[in-house]
C-alpha positions in Angstrom: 49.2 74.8 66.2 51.6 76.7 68.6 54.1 73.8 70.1 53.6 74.5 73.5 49.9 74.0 73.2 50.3 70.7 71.2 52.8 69.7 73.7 50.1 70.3 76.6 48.0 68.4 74.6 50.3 65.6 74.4 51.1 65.4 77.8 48.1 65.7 78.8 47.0 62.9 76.7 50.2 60.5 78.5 49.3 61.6 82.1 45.6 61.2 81.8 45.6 57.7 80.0 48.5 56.8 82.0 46.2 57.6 85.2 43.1 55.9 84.5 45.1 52.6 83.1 46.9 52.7 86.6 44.2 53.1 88.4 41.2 51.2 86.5 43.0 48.7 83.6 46.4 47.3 84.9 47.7 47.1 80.9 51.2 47.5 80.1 51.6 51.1 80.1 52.6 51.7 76.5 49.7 49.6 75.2 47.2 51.3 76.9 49.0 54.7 75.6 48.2 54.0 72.0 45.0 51.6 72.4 43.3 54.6 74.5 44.8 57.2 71.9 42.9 55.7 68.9 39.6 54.9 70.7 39.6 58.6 71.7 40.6 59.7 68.5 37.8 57.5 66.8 35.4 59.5 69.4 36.2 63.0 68.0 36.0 61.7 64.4 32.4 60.8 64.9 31.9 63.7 67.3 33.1 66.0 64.1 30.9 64.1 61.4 27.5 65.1 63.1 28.5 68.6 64.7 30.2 71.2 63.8 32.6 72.3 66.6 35.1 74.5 65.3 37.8 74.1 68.0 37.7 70.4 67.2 37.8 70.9 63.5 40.6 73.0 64.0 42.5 70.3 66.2 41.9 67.6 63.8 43.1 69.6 60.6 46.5 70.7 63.4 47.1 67.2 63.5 46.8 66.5 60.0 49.5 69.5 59.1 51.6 68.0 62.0 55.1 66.4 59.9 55.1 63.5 61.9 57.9 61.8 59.1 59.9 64.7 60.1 59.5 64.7 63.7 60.4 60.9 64.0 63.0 60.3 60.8 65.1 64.0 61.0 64.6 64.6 65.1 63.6 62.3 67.4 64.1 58.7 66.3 68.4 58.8 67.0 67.8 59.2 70.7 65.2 57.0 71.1 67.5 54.1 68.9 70.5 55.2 71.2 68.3 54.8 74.0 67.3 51.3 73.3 70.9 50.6 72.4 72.6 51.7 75.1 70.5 49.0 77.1 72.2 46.0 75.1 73.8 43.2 77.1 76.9 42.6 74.8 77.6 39.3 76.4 74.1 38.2 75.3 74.8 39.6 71.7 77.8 38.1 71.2 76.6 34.8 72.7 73.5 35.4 69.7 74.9 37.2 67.3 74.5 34.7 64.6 70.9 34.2 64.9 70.6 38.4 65.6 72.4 38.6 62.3 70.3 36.2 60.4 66.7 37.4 61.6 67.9 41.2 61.3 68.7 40.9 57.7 67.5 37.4 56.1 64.3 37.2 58.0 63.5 41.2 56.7 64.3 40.4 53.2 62.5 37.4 52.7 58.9 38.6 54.9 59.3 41.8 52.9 59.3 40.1 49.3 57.2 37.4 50.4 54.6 39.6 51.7 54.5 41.8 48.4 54.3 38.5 46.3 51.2 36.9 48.4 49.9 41.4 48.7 49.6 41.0 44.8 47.7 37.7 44.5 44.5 39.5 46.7 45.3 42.4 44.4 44.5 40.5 41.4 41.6 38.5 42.9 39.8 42.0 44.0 41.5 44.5 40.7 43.4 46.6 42.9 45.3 48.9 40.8 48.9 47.7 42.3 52.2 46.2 40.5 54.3 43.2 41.9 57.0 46.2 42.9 54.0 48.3 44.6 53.1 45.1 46.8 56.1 44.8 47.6 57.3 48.2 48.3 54.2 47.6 51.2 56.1 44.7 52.2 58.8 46.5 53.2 57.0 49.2 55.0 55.2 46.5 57.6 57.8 44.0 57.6 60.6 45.3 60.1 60.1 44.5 63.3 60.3 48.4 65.7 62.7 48.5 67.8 61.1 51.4 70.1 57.7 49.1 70.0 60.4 45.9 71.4 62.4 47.7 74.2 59.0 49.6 75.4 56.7 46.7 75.4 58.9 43.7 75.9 61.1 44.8 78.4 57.8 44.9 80.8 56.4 42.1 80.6 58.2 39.4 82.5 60.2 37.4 79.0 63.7 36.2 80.3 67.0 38.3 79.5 68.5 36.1 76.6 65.2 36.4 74.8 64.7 40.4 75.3 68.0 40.2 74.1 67.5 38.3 70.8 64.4 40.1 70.2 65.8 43.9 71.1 68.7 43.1 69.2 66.8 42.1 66.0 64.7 44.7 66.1 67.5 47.3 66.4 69.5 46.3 63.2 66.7 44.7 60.9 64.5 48.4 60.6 68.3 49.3 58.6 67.6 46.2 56.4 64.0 47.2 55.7 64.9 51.3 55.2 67.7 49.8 52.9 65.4 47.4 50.9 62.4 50.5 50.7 64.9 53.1 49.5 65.6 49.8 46.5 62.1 49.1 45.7 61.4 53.1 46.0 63.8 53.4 42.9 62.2 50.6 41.2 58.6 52.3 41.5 60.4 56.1 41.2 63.6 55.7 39.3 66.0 58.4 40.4 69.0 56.8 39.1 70.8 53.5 39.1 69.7 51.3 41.8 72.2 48.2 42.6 70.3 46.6 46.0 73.6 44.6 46.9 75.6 48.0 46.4 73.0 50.1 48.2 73.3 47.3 50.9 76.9 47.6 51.4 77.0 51.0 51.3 74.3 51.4 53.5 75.3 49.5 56.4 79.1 49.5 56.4 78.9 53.3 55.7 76.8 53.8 58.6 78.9 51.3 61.0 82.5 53.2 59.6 81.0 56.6 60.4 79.4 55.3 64.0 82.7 54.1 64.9 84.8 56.8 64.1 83.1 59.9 65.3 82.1 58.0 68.1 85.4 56.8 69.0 86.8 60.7 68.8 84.2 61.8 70.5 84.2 59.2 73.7 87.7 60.6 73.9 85.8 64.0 75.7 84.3 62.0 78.0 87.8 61.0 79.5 88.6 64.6 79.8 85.8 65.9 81.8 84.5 65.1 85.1 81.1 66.5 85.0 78.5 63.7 84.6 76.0 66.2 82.6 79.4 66.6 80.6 78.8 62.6 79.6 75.2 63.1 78.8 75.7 65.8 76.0 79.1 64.2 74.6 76.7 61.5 73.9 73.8 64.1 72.6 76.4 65.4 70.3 77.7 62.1 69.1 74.1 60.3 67.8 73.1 63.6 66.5 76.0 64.0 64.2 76.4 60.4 63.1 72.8 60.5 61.9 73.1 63.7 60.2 76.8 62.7 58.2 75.0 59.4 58.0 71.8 60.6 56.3 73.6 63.7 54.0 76.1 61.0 52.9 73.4 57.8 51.9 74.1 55.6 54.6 71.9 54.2 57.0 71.3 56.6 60.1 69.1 53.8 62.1 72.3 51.2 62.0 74.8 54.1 63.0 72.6 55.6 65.8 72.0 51.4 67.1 75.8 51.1 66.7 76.7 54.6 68.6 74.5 53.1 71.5 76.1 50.1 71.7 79.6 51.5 71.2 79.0 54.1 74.1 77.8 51.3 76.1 80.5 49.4 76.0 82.7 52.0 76.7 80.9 53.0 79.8 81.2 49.8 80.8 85.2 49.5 80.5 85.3 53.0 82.1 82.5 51.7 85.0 85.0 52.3 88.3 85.8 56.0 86.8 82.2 56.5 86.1 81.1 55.6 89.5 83.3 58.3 91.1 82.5 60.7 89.0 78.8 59.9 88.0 77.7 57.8 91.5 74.1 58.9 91.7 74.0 57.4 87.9 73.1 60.5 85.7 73.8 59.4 82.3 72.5 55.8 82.5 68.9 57.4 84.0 68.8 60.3 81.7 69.0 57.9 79.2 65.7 55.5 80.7 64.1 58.6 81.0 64.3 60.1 78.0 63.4 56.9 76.1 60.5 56.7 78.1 59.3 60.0 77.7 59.8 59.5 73.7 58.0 56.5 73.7 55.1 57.7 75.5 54.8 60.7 72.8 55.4 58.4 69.9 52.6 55.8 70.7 50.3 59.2 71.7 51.2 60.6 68.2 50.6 57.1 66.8 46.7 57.3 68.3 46.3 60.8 67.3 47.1 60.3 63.5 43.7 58.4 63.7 42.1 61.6 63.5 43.8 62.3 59.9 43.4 59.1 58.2 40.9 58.7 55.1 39.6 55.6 55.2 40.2 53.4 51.6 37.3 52.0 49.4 39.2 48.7 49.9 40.2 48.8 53.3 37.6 46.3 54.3 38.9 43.7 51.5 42.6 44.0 52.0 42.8 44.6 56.1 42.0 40.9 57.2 44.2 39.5 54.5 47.1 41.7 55.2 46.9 40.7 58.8 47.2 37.1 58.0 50.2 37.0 55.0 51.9 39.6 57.4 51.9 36.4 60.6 52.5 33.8 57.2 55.7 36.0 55.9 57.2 36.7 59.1 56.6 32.9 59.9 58.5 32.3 57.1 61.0 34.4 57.2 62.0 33.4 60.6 61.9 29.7 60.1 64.6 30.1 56.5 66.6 32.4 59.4 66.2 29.5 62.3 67.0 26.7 59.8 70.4 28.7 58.7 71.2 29.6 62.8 70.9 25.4 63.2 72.0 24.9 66.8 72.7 28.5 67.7 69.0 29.0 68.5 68.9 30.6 71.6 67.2 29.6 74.7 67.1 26.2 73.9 64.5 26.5 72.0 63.0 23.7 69.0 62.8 25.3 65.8 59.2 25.2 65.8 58.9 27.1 69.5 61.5 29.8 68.4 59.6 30.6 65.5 55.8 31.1 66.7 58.2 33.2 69.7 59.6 35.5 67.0 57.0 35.8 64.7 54.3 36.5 67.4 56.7 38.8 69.4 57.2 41.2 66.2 55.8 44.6 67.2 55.6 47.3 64.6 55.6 50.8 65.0 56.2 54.3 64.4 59.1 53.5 61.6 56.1 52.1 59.7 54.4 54.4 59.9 57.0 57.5 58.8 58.1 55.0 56.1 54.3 54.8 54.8 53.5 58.8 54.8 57.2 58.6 52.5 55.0 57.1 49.6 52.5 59.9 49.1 55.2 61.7 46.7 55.0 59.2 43.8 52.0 56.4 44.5 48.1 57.3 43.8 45.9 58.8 46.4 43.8 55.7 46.1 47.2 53.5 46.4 48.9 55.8 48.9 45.6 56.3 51.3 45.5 52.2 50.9 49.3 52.2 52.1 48.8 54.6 55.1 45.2 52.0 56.4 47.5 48.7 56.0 50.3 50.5 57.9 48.0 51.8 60.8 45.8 48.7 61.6 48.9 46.6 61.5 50.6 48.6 64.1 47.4 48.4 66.2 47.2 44.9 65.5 50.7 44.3 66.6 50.8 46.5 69.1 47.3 45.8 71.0 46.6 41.8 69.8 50.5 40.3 70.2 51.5 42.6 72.2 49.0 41.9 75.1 49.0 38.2 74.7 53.2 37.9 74.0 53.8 37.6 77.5 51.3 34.2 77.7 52.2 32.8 74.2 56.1 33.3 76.3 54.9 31.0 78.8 53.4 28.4 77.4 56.3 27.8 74.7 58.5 27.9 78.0 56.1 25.4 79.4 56.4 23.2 76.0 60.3 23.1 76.2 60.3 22.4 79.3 58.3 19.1 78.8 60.1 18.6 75.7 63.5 18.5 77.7 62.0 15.9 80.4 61.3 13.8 77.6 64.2 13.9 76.0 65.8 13.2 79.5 63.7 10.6 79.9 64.2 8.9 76.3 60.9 9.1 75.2 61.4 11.3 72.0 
């Protein structure tokens, strides 16, 4: 399909939806992005199985050909983690770094292996052709929470600052945790050579935060030599797109290094703010930066909808869909609770244990990352396996998305309404 047409299509697809939801539905505007996406997409599916309407075949075969792994993993994903980074209150993160930390890489670990292990119990019950490693390799792929899902959805929905803040945060750093820990269960499944998880770990994340740092550091040192405020803007273009490239030719971990350029170049900006505001006082860089995250995210959740159109339903969709809804909410559960009971008394918001955890586990929004991670597997799993892979991945994005993400902002509120109760109780010495 000629890009400018697709892009047309796109666009219209943001403006149109965007439109109607304003006008008609009132739902946060990313939500209704991908919920109206896939319902329209669903339309021209069974539009195509009873006519024959060779423009529309044509469209849906486009969409099939379209690399979306390659458009999100090697182009667009950097920006869109910078984006998200940039935004970080490092007061808050350093105030909640320990429990950021924790959920970011124990909580990942443990939902991912969890999830495979309880994955190959409903495989057993129902004979699905899938190993303990298989299960979960799957595990992996659904288990980190996206970070373009948190800081698009979250961010508009009311939840206070020190929570956004836990939640963006974790969501940033643990999709380098689950990339890390489905590159180690990739070379389990598909040996290409030795494969030493703690090694792999080590060199994944410190490599990327060494390389982040030190390009970024040389190349902030432009900034201070320029006044031209569209000068800042590609100095910081330059700088995510080369650390992810070295990052991803080298091994290491290109979604930690573009999350740690953001933060770095937004902590810099801050130091430099006075400067900045002489030079930049209508506030270029900081909106080009909103804007273009909001333009990516509007594509991404479009291009989420419209794989729809490309996706072959498995023989045992129907078994395994419900389940893997449930053991996804059970693992995360879990996961966060090992992660809350390790953070002790540096739970943020002064929240009990048991409020924290339904907060995080019902406020983790998957996304695109599954998604490119999922399409990754058709090189070595089954077409039966792989097609199984690509059904789990979609409807628990929608799920996610659609379900928690429309009912987060009350869940929010009533915990908040819990604590505070709790709190007057305590106060009042009657627990």
């Amino acid at each position: 399909m000629n890009i400018l047409l697709f892009l047309i299509i796109i666009l219209a697809f943001i403006v149109g939806i965007g439109i109607l939801n304003e006008r008609v539905f009132h739902i946060q505007s990313d939500i209704a992005l991908i919920m109206f996406s896939v319902i329209i997409s669903l339309i021209l599916v069974v539009i195509s199985r009873f006519f024959t309407i060779e423009p529309l075949e044509k469209f849906i075969r486009n969409i099939g050909e379209f690399g979306f792994e390659e458009y999100l993993m090697d182009g667009v994903l950097c920006f869109m983690l910078f984006a998200g980074a940039s935004k970080v209150n490092m007061s808050k993160f350093r105030q909640n770094v320990r429990p950021i930390m924790l959920l970011a890489l124990l909580s990942t670990a443990i939902s991912s292996f969890l999830y495979g292990g309880l994955f190959y119990l409903i495989a057993l019950l129902f004979r699905i052709p899938m190993d303990i490693w298989t299960c979960i390799l799957l595990g992996c792929v659904v288990s980190p929470t996206d970070p373009i899902a948190a800081t698009g959805i979250l961010n508009k929905i009311g939840l206070s600052k020190n929570v956004c803040s836990v939640i963006e945060n974790e969501s940033l750093f643990n999709d380098g945790t689950g990339v890390t820990l489905f590159i180690f269960v990739k070379t389990l499944i598909a040996p290409v050579g030795k494969s030493n998880f703690v090694e792999l770990m080590l060199k994944e994340i410190l490599g990327a935060v060494a390389v982040a740092l030190i390009v970024s550091f040389l190349l902030f040192q432009l900034i201070k030599l320029t006044r031209d405020p569209i000068r800042y803007i590609l100095i910081s273009l330059l700088d995510v797109s080369c650390v992810y490239l070295i990052c991803e030719h080298l091994g290491f971990s290109g979604v930690i290094a573009s999350v740690v350029c953001g933060m770095f170049f937004s902590y810099q900006m801050n130091r430099i703010d006075r400067r900045a505001k002489v030079i930049d006082p209508k506030d270029y860089y900081r909106d080009f930066w909103e804007i273009l995250e909001s333009i990516l995210n509007a594509v991404l959740f479009i291009m989420i909808g419209l794989l729809a159109l490309d996706i072959e339903i498995s023989r045992y969709v129907f078994i395994v869909v419900p389940a893997a809804i449930i053991i996804l909410i059970m693992s995360r559960a879990v996961g966060v609770f090992v992660s809350s009971v390790l953070t002790g008394r540096s739970i943020p918001g002064k929240y009990s244990m048991k409020e924290f955890v339904i907060l995080m586990t019902w406020s983790a929004l998957k996304g695109g990352l599954s998604l490119a991670l999922a399409l990754q597997t058709g090189e070595f799993l089954a077409p039966d396996i792989y097609n199984l892979f690509i059904n789990v991945t979609y409807v628990t994005i929608f799920f996610t998305v659609l379900v928690q993400g429309l009912t987060v902002k009350k869940v929010y509120f009533r915990l908040e309404e819990h604590k505070a109760a709790r709190i007057a109780m305590q106060k009042r010495g009657e627990i």
